[in-house]
Each structure stands twice: as C-alpha cells, then as structure tokens.
C-alpha positions in Angstrom: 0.0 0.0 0.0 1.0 3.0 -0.9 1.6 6.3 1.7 -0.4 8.6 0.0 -3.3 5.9 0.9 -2.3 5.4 4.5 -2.4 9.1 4.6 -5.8 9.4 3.0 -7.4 6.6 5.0 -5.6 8.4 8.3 -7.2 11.7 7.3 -10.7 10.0 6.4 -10.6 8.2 9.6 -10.2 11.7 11.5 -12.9 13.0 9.6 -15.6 10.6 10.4 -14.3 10.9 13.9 -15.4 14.3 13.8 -18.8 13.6 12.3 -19.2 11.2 15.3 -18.3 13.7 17.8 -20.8 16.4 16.4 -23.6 13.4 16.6 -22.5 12.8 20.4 -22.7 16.8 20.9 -26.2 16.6 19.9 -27.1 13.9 21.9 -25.5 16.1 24.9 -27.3 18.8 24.2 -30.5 17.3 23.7 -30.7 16.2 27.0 -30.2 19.7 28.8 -33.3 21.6 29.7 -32.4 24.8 28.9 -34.2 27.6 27.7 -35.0 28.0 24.3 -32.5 30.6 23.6 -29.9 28.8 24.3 -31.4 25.4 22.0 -31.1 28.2 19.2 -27.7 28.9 20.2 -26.8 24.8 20.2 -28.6 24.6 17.6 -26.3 26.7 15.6 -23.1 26.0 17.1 -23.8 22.1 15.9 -24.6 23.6 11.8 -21.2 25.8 12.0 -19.5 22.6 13.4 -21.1 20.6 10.7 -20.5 23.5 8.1 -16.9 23.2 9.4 -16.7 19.4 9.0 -17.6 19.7 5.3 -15.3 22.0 3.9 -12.8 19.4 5.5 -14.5 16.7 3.9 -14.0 18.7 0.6 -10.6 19.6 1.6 -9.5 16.2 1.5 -11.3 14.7 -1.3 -9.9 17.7 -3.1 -6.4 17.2 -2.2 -6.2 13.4 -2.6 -7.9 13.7 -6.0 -5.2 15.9 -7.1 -2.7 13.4 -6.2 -3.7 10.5 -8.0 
C-alpha cells in the first residue's frame, strides 16, 4: 500500500471521527433543559460545526484527487 493511501485513509478516519463527535454533541445537548434561547444557540453551534466538517471533507477529497 502506498503512503499517499495510509495518509488518505488516516485523514478520512479523522474525519468521520469528527462527524461522530458532532452526533455525540447533539445527543448532549439534547438532553439539557435549557431555555429556548440557548437550544437556538446549540442549535447553531452544531450547523457551523457541521458546516466546518464539510469544507474538511471537501478539503480532502480535493487534495487526494489531485494526487492521484
């Protein structure tokens, strides 16, 4: 096996890490009772997180593409 596909499969590893950590912070919050301002404010931390975790998704597809 090449290292550019250890790399890749390091780097896709971390990324679906990521997408399972966002799904665990939404379980977290969901089980706070707090008001709803605060839901709103959850609620939009976990879409910029997500946002976030997409352009890194694209990042590496983009980069690994290049590669090849």
């Amino acid at each position: 096996m090449e290292y550019q596909d250890l790399e890749w499969a390091n780097d896709w590893k971390t990324i679906v890490k990521i997408f399972d950590t966002i799904d665990k912070l939404k379980g977290l919050f969901g089980k706070l009772d707090v008001s709803y301002l605060r839901t709103i404010e959850q609620k939009v931390l976990i879409l910029n997180l997500e946002k976030y975790a997409c352009s890194l998704q694209n990042y590496i597809i983009e980069k690994y593409s290049k590669e090849y």
